[in-house]
PDB file of N, CA, C and O in Angstrom:
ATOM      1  N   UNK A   1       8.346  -8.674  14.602  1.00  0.00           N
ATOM      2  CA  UNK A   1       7.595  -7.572  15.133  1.00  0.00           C
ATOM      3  C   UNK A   1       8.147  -6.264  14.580  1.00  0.00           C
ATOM      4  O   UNK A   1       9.364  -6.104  14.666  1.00  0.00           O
ATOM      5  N   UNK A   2       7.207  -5.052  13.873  1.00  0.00           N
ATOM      6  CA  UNK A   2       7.492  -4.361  13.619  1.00  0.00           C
ATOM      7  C   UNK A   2       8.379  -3.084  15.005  1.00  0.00           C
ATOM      8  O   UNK A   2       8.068  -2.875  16.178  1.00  0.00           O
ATOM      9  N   UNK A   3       9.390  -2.557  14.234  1.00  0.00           N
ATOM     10  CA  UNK A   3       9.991  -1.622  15.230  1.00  0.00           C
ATOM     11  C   UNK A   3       8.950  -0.657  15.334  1.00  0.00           C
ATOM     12  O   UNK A   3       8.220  -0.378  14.383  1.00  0.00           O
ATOM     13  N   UNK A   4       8.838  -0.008  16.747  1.00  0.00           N
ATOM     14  CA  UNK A   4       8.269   1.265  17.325  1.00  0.00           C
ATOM     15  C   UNK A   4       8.475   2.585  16.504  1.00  0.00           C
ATOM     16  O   UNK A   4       9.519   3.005  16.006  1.00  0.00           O
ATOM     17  N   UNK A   5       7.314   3.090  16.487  1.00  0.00           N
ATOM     18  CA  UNK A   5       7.999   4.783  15.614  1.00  0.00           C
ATOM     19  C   UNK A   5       7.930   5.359  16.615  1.00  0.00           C
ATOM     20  O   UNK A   5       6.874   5.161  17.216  1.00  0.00           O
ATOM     21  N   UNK A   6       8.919   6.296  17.282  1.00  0.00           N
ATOM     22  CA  UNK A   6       9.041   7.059  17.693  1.00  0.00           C
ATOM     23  C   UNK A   6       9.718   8.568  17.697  1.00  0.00           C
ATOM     24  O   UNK A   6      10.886   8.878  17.464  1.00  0.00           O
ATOM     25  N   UNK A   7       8.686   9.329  18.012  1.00  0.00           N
ATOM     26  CA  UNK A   7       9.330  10.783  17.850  1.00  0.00           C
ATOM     27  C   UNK A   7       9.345  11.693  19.196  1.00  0.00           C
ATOM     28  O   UNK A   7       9.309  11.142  20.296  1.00  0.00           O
ATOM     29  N   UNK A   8       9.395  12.994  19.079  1.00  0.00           N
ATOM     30  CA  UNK A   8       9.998  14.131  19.987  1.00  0.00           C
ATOM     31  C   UNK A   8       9.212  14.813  19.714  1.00  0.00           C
ATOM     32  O   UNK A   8       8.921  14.862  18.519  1.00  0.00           O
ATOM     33  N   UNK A   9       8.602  15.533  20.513  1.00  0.00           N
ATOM     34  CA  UNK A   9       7.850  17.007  20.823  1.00  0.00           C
ATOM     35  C   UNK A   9       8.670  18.139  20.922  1.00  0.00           C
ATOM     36  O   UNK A   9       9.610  18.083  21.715  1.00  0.00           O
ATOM     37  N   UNK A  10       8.491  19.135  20.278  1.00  0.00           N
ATOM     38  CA  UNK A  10       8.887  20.183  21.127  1.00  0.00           C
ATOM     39  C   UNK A  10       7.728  21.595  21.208  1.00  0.00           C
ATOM     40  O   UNK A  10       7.085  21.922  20.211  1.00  0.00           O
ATOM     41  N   UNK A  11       7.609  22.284  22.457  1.00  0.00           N
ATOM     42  CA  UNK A  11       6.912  23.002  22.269  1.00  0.00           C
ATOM     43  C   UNK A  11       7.084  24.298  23.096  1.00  0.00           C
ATOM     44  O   UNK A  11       6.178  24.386  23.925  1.00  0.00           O
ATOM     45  N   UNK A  12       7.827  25.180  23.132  1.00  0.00           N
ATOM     46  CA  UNK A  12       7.925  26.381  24.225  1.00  0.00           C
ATOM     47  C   UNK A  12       9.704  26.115  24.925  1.00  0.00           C
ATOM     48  O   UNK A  12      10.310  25.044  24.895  1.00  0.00           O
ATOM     49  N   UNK A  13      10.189  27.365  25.480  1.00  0.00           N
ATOM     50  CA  UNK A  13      11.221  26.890  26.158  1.00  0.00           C
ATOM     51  C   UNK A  13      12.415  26.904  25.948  1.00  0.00           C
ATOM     52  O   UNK A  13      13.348  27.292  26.650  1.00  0.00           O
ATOM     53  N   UNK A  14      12.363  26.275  24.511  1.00  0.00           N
ATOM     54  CA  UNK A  14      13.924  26.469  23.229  1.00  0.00           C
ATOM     55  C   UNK A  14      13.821  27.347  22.671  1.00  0.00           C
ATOM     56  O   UNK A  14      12.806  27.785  22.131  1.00  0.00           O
ATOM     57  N   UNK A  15      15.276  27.943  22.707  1.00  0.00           N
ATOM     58  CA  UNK A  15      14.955  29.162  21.376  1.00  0.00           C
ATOM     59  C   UNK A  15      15.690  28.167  20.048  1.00  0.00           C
ATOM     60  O   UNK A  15      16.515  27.266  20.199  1.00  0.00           O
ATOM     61  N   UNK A  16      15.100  28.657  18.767  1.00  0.00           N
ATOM     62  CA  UNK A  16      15.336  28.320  17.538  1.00  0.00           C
ATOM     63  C   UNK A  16      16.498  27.447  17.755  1.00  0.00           C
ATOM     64  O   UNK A  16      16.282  26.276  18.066  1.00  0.00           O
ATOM     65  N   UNK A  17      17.934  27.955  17.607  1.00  0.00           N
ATOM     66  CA  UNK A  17      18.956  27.219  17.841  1.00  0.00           C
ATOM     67  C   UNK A  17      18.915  26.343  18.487  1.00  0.00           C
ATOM     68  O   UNK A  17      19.296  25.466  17.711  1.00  0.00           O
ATOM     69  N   UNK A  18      18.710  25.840  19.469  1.00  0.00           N
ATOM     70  CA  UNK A  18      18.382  25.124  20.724  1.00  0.00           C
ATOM     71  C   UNK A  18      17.559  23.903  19.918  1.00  0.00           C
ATOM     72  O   UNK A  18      18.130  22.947  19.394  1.00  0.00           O
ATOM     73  N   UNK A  19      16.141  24.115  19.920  1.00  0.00           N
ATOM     74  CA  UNK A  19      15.484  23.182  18.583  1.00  0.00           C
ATOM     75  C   UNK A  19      16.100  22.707  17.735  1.00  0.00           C
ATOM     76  O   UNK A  19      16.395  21.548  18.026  1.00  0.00           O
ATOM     77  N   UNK A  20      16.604  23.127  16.437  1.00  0.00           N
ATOM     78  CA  UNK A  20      17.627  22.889  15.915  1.00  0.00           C
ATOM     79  C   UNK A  20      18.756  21.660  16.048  1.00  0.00           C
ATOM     80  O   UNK A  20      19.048  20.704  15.328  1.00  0.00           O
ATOM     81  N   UNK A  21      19.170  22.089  17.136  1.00  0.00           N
ATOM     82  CA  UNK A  21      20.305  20.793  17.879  1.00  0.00           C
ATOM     83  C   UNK A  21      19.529  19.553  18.406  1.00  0.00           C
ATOM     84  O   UNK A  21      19.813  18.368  18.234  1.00  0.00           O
ATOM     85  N   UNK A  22      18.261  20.212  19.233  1.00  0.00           N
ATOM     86  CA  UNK A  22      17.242  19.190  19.598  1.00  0.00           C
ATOM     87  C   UNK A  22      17.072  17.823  18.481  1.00  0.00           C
ATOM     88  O   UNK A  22      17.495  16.667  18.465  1.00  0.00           O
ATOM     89  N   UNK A  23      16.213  18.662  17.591  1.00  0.00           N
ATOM     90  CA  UNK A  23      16.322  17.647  16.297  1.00  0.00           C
ATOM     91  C   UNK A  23      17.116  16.824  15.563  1.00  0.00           C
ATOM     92  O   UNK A  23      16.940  15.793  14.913  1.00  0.00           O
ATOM     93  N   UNK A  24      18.462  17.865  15.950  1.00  0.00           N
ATOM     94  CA  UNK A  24      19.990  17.002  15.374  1.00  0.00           C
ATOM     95  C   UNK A  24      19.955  15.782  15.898  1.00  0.00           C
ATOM     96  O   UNK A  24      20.194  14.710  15.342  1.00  0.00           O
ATOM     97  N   UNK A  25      19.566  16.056  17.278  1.00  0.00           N
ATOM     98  CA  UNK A  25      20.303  14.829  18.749  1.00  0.00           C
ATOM     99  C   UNK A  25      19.268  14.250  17.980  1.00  0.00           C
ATOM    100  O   UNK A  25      19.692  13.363  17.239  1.00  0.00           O
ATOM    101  N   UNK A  26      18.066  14.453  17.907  1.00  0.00           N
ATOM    102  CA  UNK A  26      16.852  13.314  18.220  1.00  0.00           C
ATOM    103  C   UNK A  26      17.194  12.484  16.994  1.00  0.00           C
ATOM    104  O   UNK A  26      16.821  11.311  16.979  1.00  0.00           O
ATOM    105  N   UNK A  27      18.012  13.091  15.745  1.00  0.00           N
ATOM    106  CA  UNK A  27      17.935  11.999  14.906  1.00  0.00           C
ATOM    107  C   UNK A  27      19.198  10.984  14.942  1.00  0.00           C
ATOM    108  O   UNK A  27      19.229   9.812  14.566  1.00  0.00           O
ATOM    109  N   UNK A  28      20.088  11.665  15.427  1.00  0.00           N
ATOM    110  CA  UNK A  28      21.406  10.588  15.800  1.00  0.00           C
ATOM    111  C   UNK A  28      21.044   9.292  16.955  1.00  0.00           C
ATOM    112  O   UNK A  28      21.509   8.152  16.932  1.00  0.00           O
ATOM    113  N   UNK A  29      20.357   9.703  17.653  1.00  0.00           N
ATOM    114  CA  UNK A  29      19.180   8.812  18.757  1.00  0.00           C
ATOM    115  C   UNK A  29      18.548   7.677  18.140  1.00  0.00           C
ATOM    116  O   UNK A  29      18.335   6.540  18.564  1.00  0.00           O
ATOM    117  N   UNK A  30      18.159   8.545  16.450  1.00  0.00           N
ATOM    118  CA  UNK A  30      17.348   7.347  15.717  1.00  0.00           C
ATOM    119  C   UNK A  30      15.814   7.448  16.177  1.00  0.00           C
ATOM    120  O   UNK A  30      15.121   6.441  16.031  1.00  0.00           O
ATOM    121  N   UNK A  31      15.308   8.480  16.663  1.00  0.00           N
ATOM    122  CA  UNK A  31      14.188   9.138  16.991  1.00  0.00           C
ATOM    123  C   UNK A  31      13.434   9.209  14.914  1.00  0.00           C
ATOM    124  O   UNK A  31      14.115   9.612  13.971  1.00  0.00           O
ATOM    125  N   UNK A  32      12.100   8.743  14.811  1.00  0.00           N
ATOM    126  CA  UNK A  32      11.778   8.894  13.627  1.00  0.00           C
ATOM    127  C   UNK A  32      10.938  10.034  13.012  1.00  0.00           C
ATOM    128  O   UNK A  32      10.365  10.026  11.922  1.00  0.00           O
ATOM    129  N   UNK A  33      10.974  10.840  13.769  1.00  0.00           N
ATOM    130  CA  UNK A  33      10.180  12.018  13.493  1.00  0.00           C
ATOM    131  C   UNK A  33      10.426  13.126  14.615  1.00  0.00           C
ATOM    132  O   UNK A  33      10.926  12.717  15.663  1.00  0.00           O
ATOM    133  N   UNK A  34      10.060  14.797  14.486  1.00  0.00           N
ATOM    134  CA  UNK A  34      10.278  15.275  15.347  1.00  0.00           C
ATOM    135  C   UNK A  34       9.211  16.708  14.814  1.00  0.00           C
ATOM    136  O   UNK A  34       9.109  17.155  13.672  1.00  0.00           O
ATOM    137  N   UNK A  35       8.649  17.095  15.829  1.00  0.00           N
ATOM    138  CA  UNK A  35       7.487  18.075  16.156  1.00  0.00           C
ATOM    139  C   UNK A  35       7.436  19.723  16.696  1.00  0.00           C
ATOM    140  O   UNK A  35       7.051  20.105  17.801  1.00  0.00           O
ATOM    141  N   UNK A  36       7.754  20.246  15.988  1.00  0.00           N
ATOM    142  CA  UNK A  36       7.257  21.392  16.950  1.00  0.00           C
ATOM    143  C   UNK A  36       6.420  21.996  16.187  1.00  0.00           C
ATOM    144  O   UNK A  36       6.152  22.054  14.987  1.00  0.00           O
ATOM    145  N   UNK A  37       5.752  22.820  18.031  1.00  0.00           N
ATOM    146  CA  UNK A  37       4.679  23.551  17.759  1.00  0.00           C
ATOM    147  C   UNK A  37       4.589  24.775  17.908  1.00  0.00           C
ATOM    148  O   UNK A  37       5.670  25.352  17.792  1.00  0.00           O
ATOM    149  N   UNK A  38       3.562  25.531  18.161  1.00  0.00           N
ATOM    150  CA  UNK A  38       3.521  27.164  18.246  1.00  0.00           C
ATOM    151  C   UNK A  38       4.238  27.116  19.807  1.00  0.00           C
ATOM    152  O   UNK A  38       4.418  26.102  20.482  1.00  0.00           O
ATOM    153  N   UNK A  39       4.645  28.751  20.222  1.00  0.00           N
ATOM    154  CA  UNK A  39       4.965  28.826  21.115  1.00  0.00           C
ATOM    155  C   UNK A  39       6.434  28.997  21.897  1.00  0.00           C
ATOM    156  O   UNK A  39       6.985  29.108  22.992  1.00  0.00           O
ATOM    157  N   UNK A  40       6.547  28.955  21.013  1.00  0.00           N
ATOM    158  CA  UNK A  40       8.671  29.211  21.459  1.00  0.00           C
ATOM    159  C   UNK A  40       8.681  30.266  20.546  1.00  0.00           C
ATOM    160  O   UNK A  40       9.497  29.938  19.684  1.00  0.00           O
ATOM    161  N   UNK A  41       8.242  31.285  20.293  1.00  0.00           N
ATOM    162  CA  UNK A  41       8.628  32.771  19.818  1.00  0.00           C
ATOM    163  C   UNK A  41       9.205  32.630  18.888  1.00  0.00           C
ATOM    164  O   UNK A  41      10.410  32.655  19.139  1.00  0.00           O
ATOM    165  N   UNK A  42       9.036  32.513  18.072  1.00  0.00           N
ATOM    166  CA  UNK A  42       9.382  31.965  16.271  1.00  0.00           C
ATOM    167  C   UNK A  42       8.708  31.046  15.737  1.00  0.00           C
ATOM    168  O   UNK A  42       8.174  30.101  16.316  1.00  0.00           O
ATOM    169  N   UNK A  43       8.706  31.319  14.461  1.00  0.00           N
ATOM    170  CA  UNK A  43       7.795  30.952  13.166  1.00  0.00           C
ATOM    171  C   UNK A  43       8.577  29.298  13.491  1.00  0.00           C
ATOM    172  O   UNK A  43       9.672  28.745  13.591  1.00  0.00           O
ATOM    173  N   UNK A  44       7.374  29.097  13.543  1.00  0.00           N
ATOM    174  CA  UNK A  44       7.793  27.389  13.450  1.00  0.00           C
ATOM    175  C   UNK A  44       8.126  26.915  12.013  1.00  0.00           C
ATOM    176  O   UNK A  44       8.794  25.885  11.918  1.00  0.00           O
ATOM    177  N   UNK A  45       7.692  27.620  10.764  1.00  0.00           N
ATOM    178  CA  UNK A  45       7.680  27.128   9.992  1.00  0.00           C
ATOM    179  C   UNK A  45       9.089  27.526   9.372  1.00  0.00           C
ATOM    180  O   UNK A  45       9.271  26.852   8.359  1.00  0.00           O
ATOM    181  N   UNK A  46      10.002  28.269   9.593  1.00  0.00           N
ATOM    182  CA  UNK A  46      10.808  29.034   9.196  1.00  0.00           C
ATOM    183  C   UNK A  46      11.911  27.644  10.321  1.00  0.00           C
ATOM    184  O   UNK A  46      12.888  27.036   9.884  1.00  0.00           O
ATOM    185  N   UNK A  47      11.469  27.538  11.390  1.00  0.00           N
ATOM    186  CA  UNK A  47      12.342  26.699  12.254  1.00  0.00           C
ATOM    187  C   UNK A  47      12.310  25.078  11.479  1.00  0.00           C
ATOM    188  O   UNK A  47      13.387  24.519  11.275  1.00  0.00           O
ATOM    189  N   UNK A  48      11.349  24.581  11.187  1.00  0.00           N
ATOM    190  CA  UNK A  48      11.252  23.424  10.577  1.00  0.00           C
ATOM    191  C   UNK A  48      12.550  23.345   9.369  1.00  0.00           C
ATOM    192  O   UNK A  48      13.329  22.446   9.055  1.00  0.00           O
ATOM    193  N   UNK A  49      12.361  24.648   8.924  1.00  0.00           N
ATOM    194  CA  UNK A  49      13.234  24.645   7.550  1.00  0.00           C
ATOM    195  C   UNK A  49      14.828  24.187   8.003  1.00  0.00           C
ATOM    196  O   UNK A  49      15.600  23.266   7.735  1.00  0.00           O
ATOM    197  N   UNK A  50      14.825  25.228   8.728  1.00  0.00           N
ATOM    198  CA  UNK A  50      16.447  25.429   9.450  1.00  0.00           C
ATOM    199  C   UNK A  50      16.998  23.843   9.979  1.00  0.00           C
ATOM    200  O   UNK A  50      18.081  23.382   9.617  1.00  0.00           O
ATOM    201  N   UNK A  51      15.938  23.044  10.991  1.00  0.00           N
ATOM    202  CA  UNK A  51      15.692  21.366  10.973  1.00  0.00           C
ATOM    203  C   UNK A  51      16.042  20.812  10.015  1.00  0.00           C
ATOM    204  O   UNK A  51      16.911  19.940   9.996  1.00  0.00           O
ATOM    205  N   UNK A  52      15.243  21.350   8.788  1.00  0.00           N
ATOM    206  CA  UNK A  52      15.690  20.035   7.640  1.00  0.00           C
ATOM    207  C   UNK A  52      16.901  20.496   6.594  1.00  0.00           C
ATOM    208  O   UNK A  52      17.238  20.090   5.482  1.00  0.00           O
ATOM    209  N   UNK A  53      17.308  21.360   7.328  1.00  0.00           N
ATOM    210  CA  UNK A  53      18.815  21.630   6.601  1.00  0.00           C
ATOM    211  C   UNK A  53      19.938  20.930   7.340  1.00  0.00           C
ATOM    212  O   UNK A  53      20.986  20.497   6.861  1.00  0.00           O
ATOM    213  N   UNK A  54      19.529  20.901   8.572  1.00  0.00           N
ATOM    214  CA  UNK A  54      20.585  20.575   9.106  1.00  0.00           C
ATOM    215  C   UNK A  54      20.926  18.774   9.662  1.00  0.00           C
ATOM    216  O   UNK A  54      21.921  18.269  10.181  1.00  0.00           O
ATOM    217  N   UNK A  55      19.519  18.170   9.234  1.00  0.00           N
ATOM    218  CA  UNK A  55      19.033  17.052   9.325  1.00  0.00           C
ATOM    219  C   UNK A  55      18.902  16.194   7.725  1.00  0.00           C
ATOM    220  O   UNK A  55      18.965  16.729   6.618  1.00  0.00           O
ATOM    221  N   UNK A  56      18.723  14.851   8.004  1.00  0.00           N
ATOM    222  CA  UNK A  56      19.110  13.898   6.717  1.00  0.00           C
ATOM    223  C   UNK A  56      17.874  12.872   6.519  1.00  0.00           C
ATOM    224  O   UNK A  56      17.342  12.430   5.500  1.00  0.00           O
ATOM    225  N   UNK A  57      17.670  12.702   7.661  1.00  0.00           N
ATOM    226  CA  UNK A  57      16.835  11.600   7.553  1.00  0.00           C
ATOM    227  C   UNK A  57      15.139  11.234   8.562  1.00  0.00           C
ATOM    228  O   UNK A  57      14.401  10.271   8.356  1.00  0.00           O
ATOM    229  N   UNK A  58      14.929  12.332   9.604  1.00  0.00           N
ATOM    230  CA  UNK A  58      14.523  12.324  10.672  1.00  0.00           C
ATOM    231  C   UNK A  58      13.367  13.160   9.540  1.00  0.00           C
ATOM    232  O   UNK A  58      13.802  13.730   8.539  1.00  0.00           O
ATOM    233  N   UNK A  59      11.145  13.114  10.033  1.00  0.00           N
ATOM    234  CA  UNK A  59      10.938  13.432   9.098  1.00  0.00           C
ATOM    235  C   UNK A  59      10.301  14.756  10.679  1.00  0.00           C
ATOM    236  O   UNK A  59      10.350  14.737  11.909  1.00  0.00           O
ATOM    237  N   UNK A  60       9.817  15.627   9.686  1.00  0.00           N
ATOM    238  CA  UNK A  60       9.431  16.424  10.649  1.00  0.00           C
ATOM    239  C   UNK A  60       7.721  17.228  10.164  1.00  0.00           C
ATOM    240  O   UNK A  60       7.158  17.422   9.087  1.00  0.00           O
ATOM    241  N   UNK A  61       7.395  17.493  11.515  1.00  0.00           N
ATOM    242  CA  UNK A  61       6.018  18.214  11.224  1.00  0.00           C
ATOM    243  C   UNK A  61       5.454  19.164  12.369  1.00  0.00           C
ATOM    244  O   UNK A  61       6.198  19.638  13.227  1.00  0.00           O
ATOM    245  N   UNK A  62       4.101  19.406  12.322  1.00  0.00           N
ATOM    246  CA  UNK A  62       4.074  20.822  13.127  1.00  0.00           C
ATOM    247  C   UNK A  62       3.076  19.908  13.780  1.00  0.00           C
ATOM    248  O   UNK A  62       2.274  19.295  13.075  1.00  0.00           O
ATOM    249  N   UNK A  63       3.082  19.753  15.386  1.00  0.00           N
ATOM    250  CA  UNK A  63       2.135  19.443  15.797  1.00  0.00           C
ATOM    251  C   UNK A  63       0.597  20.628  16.590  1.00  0.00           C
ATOM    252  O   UNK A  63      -0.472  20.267  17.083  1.00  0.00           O
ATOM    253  N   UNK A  64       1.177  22.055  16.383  1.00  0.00           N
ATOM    254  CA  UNK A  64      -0.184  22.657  15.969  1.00  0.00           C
ATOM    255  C   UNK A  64       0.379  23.659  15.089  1.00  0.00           C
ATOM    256  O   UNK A  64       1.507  23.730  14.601  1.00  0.00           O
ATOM    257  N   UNK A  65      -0.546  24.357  14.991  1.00  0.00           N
ATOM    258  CA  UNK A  65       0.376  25.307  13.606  1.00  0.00           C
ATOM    259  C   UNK A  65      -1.168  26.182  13.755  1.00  0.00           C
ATOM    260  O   UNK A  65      -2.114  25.606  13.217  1.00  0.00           O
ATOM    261  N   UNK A  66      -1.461  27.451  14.408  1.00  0.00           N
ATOM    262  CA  UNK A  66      -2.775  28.004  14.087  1.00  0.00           C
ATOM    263  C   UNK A  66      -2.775  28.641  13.018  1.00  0.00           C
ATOM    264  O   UNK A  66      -1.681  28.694  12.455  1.00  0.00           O
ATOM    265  N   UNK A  67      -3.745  29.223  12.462  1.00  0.00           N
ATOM    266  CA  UNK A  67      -3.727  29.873  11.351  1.00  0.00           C
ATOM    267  C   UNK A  67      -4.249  31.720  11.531  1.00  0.00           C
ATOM    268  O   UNK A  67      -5.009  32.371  12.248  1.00  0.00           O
ATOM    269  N   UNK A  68      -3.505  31.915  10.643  1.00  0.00           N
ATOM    270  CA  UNK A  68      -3.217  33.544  10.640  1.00  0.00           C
ATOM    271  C   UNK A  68      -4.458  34.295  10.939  1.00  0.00           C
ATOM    272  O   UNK A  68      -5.461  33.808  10.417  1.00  0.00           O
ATOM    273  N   UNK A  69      -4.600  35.148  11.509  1.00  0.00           N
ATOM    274  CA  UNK A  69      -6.075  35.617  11.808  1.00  0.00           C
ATOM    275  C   UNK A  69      -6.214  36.532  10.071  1.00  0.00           C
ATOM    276  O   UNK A  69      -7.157  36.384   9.294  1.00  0.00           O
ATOM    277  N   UNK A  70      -5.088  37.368   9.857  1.00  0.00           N
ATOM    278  CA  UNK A  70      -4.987  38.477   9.239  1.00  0.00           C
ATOM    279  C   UNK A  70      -5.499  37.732   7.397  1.00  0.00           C
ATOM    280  O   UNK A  70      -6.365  38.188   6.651  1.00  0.00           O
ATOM    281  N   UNK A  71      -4.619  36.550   7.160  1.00  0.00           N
ATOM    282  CA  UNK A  71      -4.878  36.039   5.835  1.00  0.00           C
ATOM    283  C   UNK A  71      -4.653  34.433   5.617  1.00  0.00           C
ATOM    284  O   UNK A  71      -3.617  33.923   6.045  1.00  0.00           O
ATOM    285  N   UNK A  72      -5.720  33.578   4.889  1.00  0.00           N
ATOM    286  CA  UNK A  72      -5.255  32.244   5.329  1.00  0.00           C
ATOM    287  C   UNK A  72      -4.446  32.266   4.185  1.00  0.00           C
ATOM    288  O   UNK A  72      -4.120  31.139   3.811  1.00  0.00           O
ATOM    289  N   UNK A  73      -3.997  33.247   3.477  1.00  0.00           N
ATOM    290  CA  UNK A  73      -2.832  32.864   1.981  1.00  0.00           C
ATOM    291  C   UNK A  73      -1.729  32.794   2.594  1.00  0.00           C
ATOM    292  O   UNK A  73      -0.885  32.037   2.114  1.00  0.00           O
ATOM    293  N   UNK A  74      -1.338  33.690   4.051  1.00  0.00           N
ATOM    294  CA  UNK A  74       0.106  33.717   4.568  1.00  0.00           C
ATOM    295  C   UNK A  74       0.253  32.533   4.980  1.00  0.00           C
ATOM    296  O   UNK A  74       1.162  31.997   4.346  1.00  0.00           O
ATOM    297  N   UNK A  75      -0.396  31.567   6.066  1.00  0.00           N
ATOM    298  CA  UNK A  75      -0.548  30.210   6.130  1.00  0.00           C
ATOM    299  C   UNK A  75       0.546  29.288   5.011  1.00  0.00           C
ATOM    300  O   UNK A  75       1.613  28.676   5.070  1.00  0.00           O
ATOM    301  N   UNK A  76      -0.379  29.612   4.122  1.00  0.00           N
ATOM    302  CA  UNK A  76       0.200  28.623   2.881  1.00  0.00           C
ATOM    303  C   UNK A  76       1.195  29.163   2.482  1.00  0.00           C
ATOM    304  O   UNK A  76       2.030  28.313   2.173  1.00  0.00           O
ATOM    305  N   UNK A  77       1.668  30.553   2.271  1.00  0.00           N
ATOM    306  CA  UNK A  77       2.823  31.018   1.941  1.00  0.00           C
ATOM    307  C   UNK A  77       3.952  30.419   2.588  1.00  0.00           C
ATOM    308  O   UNK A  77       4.909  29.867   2.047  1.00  0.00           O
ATOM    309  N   UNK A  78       3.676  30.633   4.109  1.00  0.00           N
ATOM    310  CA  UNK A  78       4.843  30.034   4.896  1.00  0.00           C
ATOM    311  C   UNK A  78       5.061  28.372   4.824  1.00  0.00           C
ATOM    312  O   UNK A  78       6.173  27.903   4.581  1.00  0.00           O
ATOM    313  N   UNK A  79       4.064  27.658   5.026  1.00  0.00           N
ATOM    314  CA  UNK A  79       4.023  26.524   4.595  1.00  0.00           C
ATOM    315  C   UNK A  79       4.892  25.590   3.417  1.00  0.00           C
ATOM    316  O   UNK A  79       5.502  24.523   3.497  1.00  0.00           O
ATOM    317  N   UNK A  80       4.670  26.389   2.480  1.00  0.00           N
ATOM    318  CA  UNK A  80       5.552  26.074   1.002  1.00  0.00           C
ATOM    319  C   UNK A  80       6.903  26.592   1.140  1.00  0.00           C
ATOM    320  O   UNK A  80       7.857  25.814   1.115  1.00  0.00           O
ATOM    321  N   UNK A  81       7.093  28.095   1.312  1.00  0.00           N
ATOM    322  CA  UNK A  81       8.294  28.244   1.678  1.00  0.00           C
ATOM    323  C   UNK A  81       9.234  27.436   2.549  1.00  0.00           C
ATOM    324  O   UNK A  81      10.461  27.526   2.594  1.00  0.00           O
ATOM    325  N   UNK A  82       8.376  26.569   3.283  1.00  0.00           N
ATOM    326  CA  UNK A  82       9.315  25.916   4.358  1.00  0.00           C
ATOM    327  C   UNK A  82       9.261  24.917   3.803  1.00  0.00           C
ATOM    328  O   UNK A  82       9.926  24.205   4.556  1.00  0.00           O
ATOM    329  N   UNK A  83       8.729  23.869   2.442  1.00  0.00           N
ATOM    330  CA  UNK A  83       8.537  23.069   2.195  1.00  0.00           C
ATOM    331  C   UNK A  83       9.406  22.947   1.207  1.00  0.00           C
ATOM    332  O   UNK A  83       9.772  21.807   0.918  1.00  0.00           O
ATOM    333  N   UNK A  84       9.863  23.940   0.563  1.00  0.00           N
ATOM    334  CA  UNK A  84      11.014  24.190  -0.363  1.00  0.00           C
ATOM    335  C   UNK A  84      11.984  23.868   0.322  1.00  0.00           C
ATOM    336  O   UNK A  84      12.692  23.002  -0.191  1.00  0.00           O
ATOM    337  N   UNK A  85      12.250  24.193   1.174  1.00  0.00           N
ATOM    338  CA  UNK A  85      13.728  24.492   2.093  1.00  0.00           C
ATOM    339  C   UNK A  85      13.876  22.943   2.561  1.00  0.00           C
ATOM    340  O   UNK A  85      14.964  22.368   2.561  1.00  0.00           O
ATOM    341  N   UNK A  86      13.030  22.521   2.837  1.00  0.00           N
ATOM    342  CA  UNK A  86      12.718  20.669   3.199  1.00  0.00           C
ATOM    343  C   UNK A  86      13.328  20.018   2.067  1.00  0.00           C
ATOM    344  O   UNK A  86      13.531  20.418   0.921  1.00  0.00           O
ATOM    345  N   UNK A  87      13.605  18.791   2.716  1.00  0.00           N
ATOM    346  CA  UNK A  87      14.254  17.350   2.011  1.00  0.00           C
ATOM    347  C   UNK A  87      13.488  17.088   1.337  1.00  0.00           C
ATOM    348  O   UNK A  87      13.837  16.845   0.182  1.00  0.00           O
ATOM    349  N   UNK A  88      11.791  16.979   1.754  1.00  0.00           N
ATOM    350  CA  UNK A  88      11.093  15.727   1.459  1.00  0.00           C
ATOM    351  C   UNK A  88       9.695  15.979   1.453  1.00  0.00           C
ATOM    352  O   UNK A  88       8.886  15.167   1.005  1.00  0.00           O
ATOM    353  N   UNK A  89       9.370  17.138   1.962  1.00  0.00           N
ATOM    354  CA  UNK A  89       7.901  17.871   2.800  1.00  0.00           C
ATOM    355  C   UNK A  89       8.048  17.931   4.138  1.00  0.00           C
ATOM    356  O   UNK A  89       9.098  18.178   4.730  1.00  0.00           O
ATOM    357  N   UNK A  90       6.402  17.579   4.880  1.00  0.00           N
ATOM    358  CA  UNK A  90       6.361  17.566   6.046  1.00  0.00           C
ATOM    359  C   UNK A  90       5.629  16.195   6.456  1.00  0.00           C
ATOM    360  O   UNK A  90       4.796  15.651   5.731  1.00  0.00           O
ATOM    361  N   UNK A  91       5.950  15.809   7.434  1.00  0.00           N
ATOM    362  CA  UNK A  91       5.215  14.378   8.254  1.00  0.00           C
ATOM    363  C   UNK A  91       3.698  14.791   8.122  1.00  0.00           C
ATOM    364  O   UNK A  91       3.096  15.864   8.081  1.00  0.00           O
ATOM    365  N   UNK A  92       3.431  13.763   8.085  1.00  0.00           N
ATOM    366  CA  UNK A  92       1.757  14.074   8.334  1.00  0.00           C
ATOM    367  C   UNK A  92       1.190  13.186   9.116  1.00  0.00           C
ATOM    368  O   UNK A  92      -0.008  13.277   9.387  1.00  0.00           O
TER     369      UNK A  92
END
């Protein structure tokens, strides 16, 4: 029988740092993925990065991510930038 995938939410509540460690724990746990979304007062995408620096193996993604009212190029700007900073990309 195949093993369970399981991952972690996060959404509101943590500040950056806090997340961060979240993700640490969740992957020493052996948690296979880990999520955050809008709503904890920082660029999620900038937080993802900081995640996969400090993480090895755990994959990560945005479970909402709205898009910029002002330009959908910043979207993608931030996106890539954080995708650089990544191991591997993002979960999908």
């Amino acid at each position: 029988m195949a093993r369970p995938r399981i991952g972690v939410a996060v959404s509101g509540g943590l500040t950056a740092p806090e997340i961060v460690d979240c993700v640490r724990r969740a992957e020493d746990l052996g948690y296979e993925s880990a999520w955050v979304a809008e709503g904890h007062g920082g660029d999620q995408f900038a937080i993802l990065a900081a995640c996969a620096t400090a993480t090895t193996r755990i994959r990560l993604g945005t479970s909402i991510a709205g898009r910029s009212i002002a330009d959908c190029r910043i979207d993608r700007t931030r996106a890539v930038s954080s995708q650089h900073a990544a191991r591997a990309g993002f979960a999908a």
